[in-house]
C-alpha positions as CSV (number, residue, x, y, z in Angstrom):
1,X,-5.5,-19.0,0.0
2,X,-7.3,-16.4,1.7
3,X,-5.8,-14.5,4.3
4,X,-7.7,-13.9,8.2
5,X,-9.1,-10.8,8.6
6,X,-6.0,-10.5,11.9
7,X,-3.3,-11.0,9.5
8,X,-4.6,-8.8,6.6
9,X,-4.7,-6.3,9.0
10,X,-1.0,-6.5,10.0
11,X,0.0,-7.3,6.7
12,X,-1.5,-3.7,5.9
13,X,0.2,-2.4,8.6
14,X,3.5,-3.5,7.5
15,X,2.9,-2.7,4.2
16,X,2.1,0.8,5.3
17,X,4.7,1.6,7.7
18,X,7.5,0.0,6.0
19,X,7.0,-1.6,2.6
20,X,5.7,1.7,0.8
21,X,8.2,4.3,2.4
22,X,11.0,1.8,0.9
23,X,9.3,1.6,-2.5
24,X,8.8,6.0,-2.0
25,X,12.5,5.6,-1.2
26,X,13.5,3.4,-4.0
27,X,11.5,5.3,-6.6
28,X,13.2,8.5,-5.7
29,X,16.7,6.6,-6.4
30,X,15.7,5.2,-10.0
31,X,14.4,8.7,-11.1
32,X,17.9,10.3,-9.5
33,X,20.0,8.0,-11.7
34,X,18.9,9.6,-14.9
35,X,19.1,13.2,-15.9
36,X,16.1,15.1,-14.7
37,X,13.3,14.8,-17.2
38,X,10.3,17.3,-18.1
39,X,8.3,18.3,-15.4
40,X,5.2,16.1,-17.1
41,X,7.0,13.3,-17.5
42,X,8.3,13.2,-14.0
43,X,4.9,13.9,-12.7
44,X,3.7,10.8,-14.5
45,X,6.1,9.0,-13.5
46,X,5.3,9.6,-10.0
47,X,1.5,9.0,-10.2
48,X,1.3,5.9,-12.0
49,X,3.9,4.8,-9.7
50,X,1.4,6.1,-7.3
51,X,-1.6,4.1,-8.0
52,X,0.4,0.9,-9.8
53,X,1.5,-0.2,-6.0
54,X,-2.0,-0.4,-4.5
55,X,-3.3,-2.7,-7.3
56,X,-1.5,-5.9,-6.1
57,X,-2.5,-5.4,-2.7
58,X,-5.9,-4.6,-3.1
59,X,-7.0,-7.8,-1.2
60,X,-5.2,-7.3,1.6
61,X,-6.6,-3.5,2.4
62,X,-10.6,-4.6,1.4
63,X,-12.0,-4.5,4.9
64,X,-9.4,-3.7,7.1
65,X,-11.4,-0.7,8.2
66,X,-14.2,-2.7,9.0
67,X,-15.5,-4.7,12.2
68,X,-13.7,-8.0,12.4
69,X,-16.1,-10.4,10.9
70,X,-15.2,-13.6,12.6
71,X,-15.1,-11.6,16.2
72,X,-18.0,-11.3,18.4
73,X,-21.1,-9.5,17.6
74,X,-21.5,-6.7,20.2
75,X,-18.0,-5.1,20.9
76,X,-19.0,-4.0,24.0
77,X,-20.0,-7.0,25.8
């Protein structure tokens, strides 16, 4: 099932503005419940965590940036 180009890009937007400050949020929780580990294990902790959320939504961010495909042509007409 393919999402439209319109709701990938609010689906980005959510994910942006809400989902991912929550998971930043969450993450910060689960690290405070433990005793605080070495400075290079925290810091991999926090960039795996890092780049492990963008992998699932991959599809939903390719070419959001872009011109909407299925809209017209010339923008300014």
């Amino acid at each position: 099932m393919a999402l439209s180009y319109k709701s990938r890009r609010r689906l980005s937007l959510f994910v942006l503005l809400v989902a991912l400050p929550v998971y930043i949020v969450a993450l910060v929780y689960v690290i405070s419940l433990f005793e605080r580990p070495p400075f290079w294990v925290e810091l991999l902790f926090y960039v795996g965590s890092g780049v492990i959320w963008a992998f699932p939504l991959k599809a939903v961010f390719k070419g959001v940036g872009q011109a909407d495909p299925d809209g017209p042509e010339d923008p300014l007409n």
